[in-house]
C-alpha positions as CSV (number, residue, x, y, z in Angstrom):
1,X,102.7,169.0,48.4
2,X,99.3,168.7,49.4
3,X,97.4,165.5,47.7
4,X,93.4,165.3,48.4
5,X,91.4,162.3,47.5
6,X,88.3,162.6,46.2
7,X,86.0,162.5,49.3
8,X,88.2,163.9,50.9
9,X,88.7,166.9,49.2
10,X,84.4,167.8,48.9
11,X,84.8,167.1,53.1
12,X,88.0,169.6,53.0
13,X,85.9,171.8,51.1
14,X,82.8,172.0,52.7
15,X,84.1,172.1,56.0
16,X,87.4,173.5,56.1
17,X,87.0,176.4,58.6
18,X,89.9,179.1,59.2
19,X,90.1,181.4,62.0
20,X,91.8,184.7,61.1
21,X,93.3,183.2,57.7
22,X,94.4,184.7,55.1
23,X,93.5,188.3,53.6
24,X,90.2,187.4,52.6
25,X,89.4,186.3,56.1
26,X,90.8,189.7,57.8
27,X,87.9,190.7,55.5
28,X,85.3,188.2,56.4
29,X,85.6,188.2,60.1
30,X,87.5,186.0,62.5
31,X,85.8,182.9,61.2
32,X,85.4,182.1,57.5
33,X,84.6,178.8,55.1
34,X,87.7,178.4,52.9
35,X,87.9,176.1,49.6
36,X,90.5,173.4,49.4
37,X,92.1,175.3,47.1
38,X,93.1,178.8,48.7
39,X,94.1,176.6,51.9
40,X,97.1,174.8,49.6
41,X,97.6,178.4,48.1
42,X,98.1,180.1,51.5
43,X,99.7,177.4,53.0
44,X,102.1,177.0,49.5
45,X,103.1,180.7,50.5
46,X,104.4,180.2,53.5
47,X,101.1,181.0,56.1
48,X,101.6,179.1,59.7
49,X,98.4,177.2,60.5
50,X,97.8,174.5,62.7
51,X,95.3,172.2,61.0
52,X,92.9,170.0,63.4
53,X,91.4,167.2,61.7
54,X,87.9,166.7,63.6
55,X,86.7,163.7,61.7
56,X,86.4,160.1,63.7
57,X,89.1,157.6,64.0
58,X,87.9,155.7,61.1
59,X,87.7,158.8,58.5
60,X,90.7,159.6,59.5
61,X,92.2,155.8,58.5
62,X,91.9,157.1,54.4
63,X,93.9,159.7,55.1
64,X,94.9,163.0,56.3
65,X,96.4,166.0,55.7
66,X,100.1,166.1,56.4
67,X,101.0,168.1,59.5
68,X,97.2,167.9,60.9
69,X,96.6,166.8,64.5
70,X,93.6,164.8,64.7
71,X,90.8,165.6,67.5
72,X,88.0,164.2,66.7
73,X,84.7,166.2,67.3
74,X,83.3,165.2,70.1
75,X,86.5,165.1,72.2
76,X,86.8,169.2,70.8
77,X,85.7,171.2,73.4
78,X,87.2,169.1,76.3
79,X,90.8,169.4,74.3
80,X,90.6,173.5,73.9
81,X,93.1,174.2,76.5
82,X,95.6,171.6,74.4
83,X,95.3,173.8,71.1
84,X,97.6,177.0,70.6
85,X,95.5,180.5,70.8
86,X,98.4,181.9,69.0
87,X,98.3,180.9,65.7
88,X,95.3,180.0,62.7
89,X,93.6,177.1,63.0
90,X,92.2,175.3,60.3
91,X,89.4,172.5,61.2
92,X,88.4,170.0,58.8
């Protein structure tokens, strides 16, 4: 099960970004904002995501979501060739 603290859960929401996600995102485009919410529904259902937690080292102390890798931000675009192009991603 998914558990969200409180600031974490406005930070999942706010920036929680999927790439070719669910229906609503075949819709959208290949990039789309998703609530906290239809990200636990989707992934509930079964959908195969790979979840990269951008946040620094000491966000990332509070907590995390379980089964996220953590990359922090500004280490991103030098990690790219380290990140599956086969599957969603989810960044938060």
């Amino acid at each position: 099960m998914l558990q969200v603290r409180g600031s974490t859960r406005w930070l999942l929401l706010v920036w929680a970004c999927a790439l070719a996600g669910t229906n609503a995102a075949a819709q959208a485009g290949p990039e789309q904002r998703v609530a906290i919410d239809e990200l636990k529904t989707a992934l509930d259902d079964g959908a195969t995501m790979l979840l990269i937690d951008v946040r620094e080292d000491w966000e990332v102390e509070s907590g995390s979501m379980p089964g996220s890798i953590h990359i922090p931000l500004a280490e991103l675009e030098s990690r790219m060739d380290d990140i599956p192009k086969d599957v969603r991603l989810v960044f938060f």
